[in-house]
Steps between C-alpha positions, in 0.01 A plus 500: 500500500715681241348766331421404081648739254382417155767537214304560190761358253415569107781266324866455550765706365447949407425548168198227514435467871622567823815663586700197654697686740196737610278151557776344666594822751103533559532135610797506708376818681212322581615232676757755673205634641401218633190409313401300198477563100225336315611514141215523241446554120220508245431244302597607162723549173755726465729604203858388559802696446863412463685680797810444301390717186179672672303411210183304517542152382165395370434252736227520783516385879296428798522773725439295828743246323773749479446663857529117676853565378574747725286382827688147476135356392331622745235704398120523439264625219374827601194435380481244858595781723299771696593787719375297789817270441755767544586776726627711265627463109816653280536536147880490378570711176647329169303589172254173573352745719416713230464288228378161657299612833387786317512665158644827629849478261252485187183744617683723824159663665235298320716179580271207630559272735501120510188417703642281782762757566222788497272245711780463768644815486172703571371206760840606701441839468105462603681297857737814540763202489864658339615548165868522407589535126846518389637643187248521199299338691290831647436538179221206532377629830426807322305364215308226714405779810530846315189595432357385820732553758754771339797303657855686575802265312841583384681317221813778592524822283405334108277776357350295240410251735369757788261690260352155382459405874357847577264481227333183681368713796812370677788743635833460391797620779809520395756263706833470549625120418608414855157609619133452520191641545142442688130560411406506850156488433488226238828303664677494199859476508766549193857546396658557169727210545684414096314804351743678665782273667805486293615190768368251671571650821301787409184293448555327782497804729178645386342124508642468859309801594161442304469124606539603877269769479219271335568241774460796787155625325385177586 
């Protein structure tokens, strides 16, 4: 059998959910690799925002709702999954990650986490199964595991960003965008992906990297 990856997906589009083109790379690089994604997303609101004007609209959406969008309807309530479903599990960045999955945009260090995304993330962790987290995305790996487990994440060079991540209990390494890094101990793997990229193509190289060194952690 094909080994499960699961795609924690936290809306659709990047100003109120997942980056599109980070999901969708995370996806294809996947199945390049010869195993299987297993899309997921909590069961919850978020705040929508126009990606034409990037202002917030007013109007609330499901998050699980929104993510179906990009896994073509397949997908499952998080709350239904455990770590004994999946053989490992990646987070791709967008500011749902930080807004939706977590609170990190609003609080940075004293951020909480949504509790089936804590539950699932630190059951993983507790297997020794892989993490990947793309983008922003380290930055709620470092709020759900900081205190406990003092993870090592890069979200590329933002200082802002680091210093919040570093005042979790988590370590922040700088990264160049085509690149990634591992926690060895805690098999966590990240990229900066669009906090960095100014392309596509740049994204895509650092997720090509991170996605087959999640799958070889395995």
């Amino acid at each position: 059998m094909g080994k499960k990856i699961g795609v924690v997906l936290s809306g659709c589009g990047v100003y109120d959910g997942s980056e599109i083109h980070e999901a969708v790379l995370t996806l294809l690089e996947i199945d390049k690799n010869g195993a299987e994604a297993i899309c997921m997303a909590p069961d919850m609101e978020l705040a929508e925002v126009d990606h034409l004007t990037g202002q917030p609209t007013g109007a609330k959406r499901n998050v699980l709702v929104e993510s179906a969008r990009i896994a073509r309807g397949k997908i499952t309530d998080i709350a239904k999954v455990t770590a004994a479903d999946l053989d490992a599990i990646i987070f791709p960045g967008g500011f749902g990650a930080a807004k939706n999955l977590c609170d990190f945009a609003f609080k940075g260090a004293g951020a909480s986490v949504q509790p089936e995304v804590a539950r699932l993330l630190k059951e993983m962790i507790a297997a020794k199964k892989p993490v990947g987290a793309i983008c922003i995305a380290p930055a709620l790996i470092a709020a759900t595991l900081g205190k406990e487990f003092a993870p090592e994440v890069t979200i590329g060079t933002d200082e802002g960003t680091a210093a919040a991540i570093n005042a979790t209990g988590s370590s922040h390494v700088n990264c160049p965008v085509k690149e990634f890094i591992i926690d060895k101990k805690n098999k966590i793997v990240s990229t900066p992906a669009y906090m960095l990229a100014g392309s596509i193509g740049e994204a895509a190289a650092g997720i090509e990297k991170c996605v087959k060194a999640v799958i070889e952690l395995i």
